[in-house]
N, C-alpha and C positions, 0 to 999 in steps of 0.2 A: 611745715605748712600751717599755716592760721586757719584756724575755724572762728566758727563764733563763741568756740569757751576758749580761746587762746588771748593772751595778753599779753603787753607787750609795757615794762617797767626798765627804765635805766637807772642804775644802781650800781654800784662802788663801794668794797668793805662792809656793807651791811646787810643784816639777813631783815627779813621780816617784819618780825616779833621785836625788832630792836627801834621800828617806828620811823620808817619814810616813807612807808604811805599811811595819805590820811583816813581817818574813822567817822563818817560824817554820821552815819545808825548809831553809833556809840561813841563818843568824843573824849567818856571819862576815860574809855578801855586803852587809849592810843596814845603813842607814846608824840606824835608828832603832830603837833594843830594844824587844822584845814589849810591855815595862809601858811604855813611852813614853806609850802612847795605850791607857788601858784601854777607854777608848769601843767601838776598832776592834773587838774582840773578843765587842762583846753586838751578837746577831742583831737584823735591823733583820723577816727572813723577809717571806713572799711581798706583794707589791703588794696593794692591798684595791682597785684600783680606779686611774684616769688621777689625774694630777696637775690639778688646781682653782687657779686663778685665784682670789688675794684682794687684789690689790690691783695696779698700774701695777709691771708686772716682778716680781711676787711671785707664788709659786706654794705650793700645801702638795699634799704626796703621803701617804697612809695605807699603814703596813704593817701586816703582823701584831703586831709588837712597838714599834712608834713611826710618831711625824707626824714627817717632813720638811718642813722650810720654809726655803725658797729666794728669797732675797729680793736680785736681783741692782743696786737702788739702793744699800742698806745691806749686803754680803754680809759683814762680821765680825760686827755687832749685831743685823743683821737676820735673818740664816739661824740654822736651828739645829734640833737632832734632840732629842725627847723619848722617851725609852723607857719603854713601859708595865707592863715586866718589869723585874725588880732579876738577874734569872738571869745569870749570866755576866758 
């Protein structure tokens, strides 16, 4: 269940510390520059609701600005974030 310290990152093969997200407080620290990932940067804002079951391991969640779909069979082709806002 989301709260306000839960986050929500899609990622493939890399951990953290290895730099796909960006370090905008510290930039020397990061392995990844801010434009690396313009995606990281547009609000996904608050849950619309639990995450929904569509399919054997597959999940879609609604936010204020985009659907997440979490698709842990196929997680490169299968997952993937749709934003409904161009802002940011």
């Amino acid at each position: 269940m989301a709260t306000q310290s839960t986050f929500f990152t899609q990622t493939v093969w890399y951990e953290l510390h290895q730099g796909f997200a960006p370090c905008p407080d510290a930039p020397q620290t990061c392995a990844l520059p801010a434009e690396g990932y313009p995606m990281l940067a547009k609000p996904l804002g608050k849950p619309l609701g639990p995450r929904t079951p569509i399919g054997p391991y597959r999940w879609r969640r609604r936010f204020e600005h985009a659907v997440a779909i979490l698709d842990l069979n196929d997680p490169i082709n299968g997952s993937s974030v749709t934003f409904s806002t161009t802002e940011q």
